[in-house]
Backbone atoms as SQL, in Angstrom:
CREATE TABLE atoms (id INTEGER PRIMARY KEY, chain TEXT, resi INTEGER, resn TEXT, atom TEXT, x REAL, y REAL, z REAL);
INSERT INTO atoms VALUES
  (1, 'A', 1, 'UNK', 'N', 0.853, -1.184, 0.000),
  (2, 'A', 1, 'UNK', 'CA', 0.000, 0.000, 0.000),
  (3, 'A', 1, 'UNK', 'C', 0.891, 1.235, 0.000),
  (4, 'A', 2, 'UNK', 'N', 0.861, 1.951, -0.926),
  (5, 'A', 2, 'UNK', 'CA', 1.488, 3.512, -0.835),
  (6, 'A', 2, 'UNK', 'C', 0.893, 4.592, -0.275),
  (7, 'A', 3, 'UNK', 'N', 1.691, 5.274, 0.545),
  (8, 'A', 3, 'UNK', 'CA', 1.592, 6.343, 1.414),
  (9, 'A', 3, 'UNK', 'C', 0.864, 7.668, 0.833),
  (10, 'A', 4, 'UNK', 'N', 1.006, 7.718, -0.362),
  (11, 'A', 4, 'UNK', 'CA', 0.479, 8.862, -1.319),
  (12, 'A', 4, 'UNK', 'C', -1.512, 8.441, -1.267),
  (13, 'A', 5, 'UNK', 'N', -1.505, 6.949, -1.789),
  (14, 'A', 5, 'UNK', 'CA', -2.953, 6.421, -1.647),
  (15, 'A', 5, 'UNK', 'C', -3.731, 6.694, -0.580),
  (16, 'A', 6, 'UNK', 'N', -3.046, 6.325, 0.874),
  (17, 'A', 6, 'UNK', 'CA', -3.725, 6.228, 2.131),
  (18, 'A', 6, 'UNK', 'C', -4.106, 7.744, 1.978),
  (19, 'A', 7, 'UNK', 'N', -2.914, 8.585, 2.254),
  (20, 'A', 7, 'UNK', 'CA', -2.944, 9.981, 2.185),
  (21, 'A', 7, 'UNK', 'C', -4.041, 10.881, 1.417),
  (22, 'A', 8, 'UNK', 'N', -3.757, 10.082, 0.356),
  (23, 'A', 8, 'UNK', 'CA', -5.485, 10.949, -0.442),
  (24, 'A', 8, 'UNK', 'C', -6.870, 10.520, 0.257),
  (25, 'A', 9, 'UNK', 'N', -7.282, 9.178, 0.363),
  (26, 'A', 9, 'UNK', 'CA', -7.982, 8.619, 0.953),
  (27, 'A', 9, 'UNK', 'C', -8.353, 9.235, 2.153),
  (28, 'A', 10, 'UNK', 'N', -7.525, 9.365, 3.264),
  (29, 'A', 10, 'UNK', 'CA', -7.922, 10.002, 4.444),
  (30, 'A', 10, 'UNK', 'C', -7.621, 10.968, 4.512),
  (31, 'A', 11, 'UNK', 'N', -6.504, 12.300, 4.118),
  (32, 'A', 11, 'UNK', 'CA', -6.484, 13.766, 4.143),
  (33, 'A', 11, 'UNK', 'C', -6.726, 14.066, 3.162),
  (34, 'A', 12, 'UNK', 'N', -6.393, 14.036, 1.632),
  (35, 'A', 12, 'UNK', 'CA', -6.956, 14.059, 0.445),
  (36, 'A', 12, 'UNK', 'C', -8.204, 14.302, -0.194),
  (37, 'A', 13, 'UNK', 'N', -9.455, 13.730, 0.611),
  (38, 'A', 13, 'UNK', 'CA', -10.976, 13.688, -0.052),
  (39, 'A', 13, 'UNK', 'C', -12.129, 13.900, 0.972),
  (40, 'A', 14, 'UNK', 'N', -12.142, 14.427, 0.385),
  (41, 'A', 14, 'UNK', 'CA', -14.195, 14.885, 1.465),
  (42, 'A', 14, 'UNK', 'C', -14.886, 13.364, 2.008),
  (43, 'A', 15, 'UNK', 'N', -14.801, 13.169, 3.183),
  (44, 'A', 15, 'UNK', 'CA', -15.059, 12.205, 4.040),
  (45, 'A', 15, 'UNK', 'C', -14.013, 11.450, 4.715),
  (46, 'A', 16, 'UNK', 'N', -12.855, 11.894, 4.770),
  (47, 'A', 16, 'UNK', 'CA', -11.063, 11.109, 4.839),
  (48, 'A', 16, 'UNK', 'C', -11.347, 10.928, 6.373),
  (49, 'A', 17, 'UNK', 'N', -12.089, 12.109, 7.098),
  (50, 'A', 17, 'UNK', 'CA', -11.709, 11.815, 8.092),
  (51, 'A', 17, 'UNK', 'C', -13.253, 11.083, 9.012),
  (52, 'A', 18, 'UNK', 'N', -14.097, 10.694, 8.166),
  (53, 'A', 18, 'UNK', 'CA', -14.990, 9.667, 8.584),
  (54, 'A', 18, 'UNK', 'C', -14.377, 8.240, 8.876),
  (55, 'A', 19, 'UNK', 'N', -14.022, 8.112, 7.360),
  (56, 'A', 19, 'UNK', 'CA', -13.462, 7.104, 6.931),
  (57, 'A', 19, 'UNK', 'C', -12.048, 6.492, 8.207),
  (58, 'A', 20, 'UNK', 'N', -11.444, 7.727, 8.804),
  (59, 'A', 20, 'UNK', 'CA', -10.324, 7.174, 9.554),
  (60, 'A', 20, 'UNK', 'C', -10.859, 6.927, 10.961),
  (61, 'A', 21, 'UNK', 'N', -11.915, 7.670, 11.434),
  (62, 'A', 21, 'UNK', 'CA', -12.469, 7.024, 12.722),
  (63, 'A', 21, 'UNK', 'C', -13.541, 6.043, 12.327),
  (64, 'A', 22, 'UNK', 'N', -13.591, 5.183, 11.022),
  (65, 'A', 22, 'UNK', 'CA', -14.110, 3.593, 11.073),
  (66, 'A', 22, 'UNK', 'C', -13.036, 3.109, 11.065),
  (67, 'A', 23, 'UNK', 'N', -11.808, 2.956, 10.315),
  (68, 'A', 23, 'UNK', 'CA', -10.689, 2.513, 10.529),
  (69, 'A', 23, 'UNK', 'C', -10.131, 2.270, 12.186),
  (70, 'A', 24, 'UNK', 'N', -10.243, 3.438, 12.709),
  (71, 'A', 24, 'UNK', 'CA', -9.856, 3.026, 14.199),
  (72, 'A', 24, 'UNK', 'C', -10.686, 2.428, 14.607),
  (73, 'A', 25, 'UNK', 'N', -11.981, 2.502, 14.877),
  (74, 'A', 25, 'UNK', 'CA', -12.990, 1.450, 15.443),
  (75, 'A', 25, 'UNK', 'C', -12.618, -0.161, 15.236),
  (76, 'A', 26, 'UNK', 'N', -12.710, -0.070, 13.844),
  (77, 'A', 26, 'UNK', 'CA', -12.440, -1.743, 13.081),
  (78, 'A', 26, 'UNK', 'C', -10.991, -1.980, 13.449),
  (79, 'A', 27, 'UNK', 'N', -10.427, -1.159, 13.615),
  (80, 'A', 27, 'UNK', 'CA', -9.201, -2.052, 14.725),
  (81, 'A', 27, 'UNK', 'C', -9.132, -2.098, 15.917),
  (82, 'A', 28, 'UNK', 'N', -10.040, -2.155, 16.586),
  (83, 'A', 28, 'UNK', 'CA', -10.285, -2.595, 17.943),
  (84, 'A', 28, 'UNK', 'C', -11.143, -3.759, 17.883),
  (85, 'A', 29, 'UNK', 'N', -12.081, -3.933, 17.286),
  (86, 'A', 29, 'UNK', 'CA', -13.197, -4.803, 16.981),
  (87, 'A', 29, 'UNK', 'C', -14.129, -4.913, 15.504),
  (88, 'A', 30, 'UNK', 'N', -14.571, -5.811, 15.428),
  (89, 'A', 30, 'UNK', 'CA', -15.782, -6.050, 14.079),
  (90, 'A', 30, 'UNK', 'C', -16.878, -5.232, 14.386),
  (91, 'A', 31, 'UNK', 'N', -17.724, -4.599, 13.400),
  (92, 'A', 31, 'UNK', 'CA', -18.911, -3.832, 13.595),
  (93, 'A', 31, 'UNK', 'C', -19.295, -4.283, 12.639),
  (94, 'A', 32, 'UNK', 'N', -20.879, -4.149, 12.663),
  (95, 'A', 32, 'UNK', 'CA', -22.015, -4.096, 11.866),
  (96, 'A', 32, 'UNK', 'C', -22.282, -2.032, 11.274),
  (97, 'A', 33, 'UNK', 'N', -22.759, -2.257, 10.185),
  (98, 'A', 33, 'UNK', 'CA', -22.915, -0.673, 9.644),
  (99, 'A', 33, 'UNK', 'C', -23.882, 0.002, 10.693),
  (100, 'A', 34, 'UNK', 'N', -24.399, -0.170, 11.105),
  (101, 'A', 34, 'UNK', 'CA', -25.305, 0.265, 12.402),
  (102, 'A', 34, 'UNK', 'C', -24.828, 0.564, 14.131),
  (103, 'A', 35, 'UNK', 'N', -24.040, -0.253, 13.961),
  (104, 'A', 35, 'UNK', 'CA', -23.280, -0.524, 14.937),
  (105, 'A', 35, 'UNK', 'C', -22.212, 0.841, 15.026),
  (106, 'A', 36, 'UNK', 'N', -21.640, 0.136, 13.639),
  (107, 'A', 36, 'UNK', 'CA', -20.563, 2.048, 13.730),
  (108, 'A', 36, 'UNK', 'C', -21.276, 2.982, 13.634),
  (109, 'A', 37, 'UNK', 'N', -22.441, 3.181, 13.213),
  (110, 'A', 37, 'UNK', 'CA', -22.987, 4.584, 12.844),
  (111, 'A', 37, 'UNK', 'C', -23.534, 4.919, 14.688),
  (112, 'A', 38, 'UNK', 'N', -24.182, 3.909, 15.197),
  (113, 'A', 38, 'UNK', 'CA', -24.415, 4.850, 16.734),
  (114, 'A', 38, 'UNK', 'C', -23.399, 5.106, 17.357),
  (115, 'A', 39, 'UNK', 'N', -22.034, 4.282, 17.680),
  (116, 'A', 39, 'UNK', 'CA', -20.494, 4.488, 17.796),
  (117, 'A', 39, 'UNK', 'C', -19.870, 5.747, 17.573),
  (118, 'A', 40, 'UNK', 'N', -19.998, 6.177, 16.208),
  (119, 'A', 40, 'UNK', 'CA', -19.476, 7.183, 15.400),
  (120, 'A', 40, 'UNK', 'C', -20.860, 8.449, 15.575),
  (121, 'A', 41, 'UNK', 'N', -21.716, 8.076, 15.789),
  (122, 'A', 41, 'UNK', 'CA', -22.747, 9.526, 16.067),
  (123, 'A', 41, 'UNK', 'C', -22.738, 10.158, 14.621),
  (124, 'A', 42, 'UNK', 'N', -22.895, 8.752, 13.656),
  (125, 'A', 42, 'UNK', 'CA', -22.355, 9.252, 12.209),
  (126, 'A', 42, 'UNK', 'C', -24.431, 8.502, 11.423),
  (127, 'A', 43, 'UNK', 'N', -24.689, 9.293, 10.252),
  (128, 'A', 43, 'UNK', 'CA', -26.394, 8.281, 9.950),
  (129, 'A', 43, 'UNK', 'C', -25.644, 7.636, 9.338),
  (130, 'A', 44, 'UNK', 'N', -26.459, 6.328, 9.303),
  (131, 'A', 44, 'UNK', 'CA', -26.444, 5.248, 8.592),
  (132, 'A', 44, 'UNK', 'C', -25.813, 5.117, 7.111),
  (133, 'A', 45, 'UNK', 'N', -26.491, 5.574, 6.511),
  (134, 'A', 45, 'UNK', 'CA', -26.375, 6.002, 4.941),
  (135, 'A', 45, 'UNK', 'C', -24.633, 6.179, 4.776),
  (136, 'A', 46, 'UNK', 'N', -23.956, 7.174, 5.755),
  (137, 'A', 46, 'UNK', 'CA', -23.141, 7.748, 5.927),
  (138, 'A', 46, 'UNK', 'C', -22.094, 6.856, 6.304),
  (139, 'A', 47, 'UNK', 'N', -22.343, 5.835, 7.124),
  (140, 'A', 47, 'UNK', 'CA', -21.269, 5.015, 6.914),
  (141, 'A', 47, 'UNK', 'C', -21.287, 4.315, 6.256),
  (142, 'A', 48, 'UNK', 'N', -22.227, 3.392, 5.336),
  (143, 'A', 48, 'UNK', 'CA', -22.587, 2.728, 4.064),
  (144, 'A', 48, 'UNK', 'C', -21.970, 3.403, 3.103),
  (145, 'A', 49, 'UNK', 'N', -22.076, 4.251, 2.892),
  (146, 'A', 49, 'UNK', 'CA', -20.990, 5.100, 1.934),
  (147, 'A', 49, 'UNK', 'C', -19.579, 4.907, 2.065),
  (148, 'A', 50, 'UNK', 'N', -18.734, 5.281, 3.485),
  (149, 'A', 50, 'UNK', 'CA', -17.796, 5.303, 3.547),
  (150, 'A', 50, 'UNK', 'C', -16.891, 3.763, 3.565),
  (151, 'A', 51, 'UNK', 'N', -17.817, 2.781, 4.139),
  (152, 'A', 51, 'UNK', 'CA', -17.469, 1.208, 4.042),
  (153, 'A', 51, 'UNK', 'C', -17.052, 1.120, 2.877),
  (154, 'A', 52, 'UNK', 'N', -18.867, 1.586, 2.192),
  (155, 'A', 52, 'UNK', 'CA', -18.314, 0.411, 0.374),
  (156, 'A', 52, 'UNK', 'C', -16.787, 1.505, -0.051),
  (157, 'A', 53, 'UNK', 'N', -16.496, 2.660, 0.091),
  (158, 'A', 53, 'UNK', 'CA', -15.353, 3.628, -0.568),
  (159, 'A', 53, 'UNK', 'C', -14.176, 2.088, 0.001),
  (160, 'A', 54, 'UNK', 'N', -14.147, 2.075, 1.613),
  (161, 'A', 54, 'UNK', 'CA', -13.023, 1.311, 2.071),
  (162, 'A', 54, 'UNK', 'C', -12.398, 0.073, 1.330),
  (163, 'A', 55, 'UNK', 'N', -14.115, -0.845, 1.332),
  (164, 'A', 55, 'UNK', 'CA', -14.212, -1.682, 0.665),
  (165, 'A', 55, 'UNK', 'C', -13.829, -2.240, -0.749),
  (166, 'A', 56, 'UNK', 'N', -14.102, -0.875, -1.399),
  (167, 'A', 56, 'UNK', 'CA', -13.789, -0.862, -3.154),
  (168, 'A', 56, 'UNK', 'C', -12.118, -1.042, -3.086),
  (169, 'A', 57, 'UNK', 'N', -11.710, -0.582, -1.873),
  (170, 'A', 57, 'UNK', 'CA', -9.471, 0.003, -1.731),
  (171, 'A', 57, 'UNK', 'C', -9.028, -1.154, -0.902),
  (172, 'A', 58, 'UNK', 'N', -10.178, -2.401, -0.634),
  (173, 'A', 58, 'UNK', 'CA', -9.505, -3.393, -0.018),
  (174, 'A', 58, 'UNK', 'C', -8.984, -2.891, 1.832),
  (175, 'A', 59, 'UNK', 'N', -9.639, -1.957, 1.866),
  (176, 'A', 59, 'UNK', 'CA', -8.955, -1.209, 3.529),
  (177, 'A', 59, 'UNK', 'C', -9.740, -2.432, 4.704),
  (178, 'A', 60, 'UNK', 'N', -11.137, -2.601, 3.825),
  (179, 'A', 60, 'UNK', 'CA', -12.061, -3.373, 5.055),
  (180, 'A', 60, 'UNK', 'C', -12.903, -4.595, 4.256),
  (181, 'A', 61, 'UNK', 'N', -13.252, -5.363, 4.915),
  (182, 'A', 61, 'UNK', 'CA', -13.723, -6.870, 4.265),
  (183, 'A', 61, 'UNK', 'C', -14.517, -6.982, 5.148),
  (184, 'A', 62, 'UNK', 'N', -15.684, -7.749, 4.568),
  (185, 'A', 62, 'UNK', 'CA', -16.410, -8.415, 5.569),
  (186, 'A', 62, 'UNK', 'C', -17.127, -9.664, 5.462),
  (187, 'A', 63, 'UNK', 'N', -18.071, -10.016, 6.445),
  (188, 'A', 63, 'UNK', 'CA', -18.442, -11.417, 6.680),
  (189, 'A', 63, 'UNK', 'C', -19.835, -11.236, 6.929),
  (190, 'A', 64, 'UNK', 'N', -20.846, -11.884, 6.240),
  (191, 'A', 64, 'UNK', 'CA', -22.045, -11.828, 6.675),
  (192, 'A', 64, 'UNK', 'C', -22.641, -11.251, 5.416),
  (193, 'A', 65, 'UNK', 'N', -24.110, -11.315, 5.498),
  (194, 'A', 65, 'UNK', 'CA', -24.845, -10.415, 4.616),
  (195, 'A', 65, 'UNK', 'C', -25.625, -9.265, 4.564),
  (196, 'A', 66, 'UNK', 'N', -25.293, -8.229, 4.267),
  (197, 'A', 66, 'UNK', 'CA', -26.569, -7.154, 3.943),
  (198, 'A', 66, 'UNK', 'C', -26.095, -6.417, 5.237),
  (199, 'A', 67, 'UNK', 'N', -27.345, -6.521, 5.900),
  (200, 'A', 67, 'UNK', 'CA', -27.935, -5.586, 7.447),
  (201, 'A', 67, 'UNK', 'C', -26.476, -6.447, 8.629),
  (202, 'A', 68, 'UNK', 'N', -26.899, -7.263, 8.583),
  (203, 'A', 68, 'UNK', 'CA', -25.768, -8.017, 9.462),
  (204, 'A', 68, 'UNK', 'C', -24.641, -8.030, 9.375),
  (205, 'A', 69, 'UNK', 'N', -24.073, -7.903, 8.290),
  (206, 'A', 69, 'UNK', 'CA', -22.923, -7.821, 7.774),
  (207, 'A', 69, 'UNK', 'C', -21.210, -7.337, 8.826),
  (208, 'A', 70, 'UNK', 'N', -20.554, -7.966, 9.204),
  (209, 'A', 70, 'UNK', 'CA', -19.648, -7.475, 9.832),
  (210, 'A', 70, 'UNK', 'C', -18.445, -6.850, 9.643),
  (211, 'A', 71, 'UNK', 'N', -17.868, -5.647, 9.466),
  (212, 'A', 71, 'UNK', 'CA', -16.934, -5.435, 8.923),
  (213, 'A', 71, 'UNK', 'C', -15.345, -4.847, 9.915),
  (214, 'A', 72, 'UNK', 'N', -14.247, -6.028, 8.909),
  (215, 'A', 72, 'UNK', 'CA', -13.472, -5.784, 9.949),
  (216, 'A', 72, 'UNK', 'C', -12.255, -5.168, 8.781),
  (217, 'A', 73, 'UNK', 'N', -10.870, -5.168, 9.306),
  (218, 'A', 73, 'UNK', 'CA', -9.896, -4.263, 8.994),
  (219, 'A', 73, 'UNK', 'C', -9.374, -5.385, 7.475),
  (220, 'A', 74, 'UNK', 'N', -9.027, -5.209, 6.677),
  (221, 'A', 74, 'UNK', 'CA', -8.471, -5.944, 5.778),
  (222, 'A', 74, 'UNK', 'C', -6.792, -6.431, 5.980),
  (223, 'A', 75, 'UNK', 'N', -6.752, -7.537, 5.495),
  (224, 'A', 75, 'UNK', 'CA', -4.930, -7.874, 6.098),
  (225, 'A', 75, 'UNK', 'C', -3.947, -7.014, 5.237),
  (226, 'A', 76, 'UNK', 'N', -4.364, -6.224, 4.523),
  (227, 'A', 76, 'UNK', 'CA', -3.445, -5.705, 4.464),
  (228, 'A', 76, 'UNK', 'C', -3.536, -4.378, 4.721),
  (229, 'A', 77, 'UNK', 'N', -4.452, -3.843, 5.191),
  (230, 'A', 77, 'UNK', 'CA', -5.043, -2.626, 6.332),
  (231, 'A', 77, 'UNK', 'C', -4.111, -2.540, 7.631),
  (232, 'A', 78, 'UNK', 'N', -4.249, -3.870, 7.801),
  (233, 'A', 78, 'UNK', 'CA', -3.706, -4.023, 9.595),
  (234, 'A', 78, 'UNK', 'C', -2.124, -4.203, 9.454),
  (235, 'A', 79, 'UNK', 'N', -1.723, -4.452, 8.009),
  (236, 'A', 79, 'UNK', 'CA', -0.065, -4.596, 7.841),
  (237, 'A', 79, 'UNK', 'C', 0.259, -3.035, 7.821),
  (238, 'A', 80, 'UNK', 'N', -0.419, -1.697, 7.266),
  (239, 'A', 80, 'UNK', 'CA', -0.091, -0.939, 7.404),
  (240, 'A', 80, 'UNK', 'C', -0.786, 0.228, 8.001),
  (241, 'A', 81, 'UNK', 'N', -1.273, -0.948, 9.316),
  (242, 'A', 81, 'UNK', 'CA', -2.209, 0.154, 10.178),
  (243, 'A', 81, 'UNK', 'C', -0.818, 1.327, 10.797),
  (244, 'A', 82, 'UNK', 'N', 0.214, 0.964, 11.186),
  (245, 'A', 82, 'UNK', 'CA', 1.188, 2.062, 11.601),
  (246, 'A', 82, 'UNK', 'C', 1.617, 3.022, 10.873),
  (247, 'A', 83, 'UNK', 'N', 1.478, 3.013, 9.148),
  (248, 'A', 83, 'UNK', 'CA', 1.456, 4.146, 8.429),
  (249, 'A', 83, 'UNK', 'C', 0.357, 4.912, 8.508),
  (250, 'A', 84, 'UNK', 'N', -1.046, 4.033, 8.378),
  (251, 'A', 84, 'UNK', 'CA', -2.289, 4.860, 9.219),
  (252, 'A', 84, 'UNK', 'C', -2.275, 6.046, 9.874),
  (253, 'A', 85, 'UNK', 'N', -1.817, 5.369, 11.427),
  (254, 'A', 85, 'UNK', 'CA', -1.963, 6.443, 12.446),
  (255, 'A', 85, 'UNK', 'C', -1.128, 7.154, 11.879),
  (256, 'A', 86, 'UNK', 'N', -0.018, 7.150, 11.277),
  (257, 'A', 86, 'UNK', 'CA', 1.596, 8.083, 11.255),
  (258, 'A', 86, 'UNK', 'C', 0.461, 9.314, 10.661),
  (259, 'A', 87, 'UNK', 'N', -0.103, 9.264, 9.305),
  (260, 'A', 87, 'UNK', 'CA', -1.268, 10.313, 8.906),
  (261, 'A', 87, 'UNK', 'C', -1.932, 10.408, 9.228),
  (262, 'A', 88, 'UNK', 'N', -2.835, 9.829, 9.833),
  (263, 'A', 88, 'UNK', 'CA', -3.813, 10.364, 11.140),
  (264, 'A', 88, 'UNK', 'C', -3.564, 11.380, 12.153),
  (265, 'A', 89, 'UNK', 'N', -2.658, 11.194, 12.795),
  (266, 'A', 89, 'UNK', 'CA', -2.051, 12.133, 13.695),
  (267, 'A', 89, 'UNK', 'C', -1.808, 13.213, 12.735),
  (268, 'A', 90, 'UNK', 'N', -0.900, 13.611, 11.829),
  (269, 'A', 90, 'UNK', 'CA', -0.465, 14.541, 10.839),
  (270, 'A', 90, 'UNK', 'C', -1.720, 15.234, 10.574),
  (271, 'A', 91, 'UNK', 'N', -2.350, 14.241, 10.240),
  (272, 'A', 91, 'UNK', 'CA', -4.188, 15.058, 9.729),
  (273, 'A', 91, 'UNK', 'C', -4.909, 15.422, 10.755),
  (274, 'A', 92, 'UNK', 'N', -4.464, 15.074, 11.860),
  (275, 'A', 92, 'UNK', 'CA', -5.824, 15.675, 13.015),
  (276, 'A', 92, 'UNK', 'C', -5.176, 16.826, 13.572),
  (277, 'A', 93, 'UNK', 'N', -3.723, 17.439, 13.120),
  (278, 'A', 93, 'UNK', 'CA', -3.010, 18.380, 13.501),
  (279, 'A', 93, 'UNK', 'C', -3.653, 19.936, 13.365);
């Protein structure tokens, strides 16, 4: 994964920084889209959006179907969850 990618993704584009507090969630634990949205104090719709974006970049995978659906960090998400935070922090500056 390149640093330029993550970088657009989460400081780069209108929703980057939704998108990085599901990222931190889903690395603590699996959620359901409902689940993160009362978590995140984020609507529904709103994280359905930001999943499938994750989803389409391979960031998050999941298990289950539809409503139930669980979504956790992708393996190769969690190989470069420490470049993550490194821009996270940078971006919440």
């Amino acid at each position: 994964m390149k640093k330029v990618f993550l970088w657009w993704l989460i400081a780069g584009s209108k929703g980057g920084e939704n998108r990085g507090r599901i990222i931190l969630e889903l690395n603590n634990r699996p959620y359901n889209a409902n689940k993160l949205a009362e978590k995140l104090s984020l609507d529904y719709k709103t994280i359905r959006h930001h999943i499938d974006v994750l989803n389409e970049n391979k960031l998050v995978e999941s298990t289950g179907e539809k409503y139930g659906a669980l979504y956790f960090l992708s393996d190769e998400m969690e190989k470069n969850y420490k470049l993550f935070l490194e821009i996270w922090e940078e971006f919440k500056e």
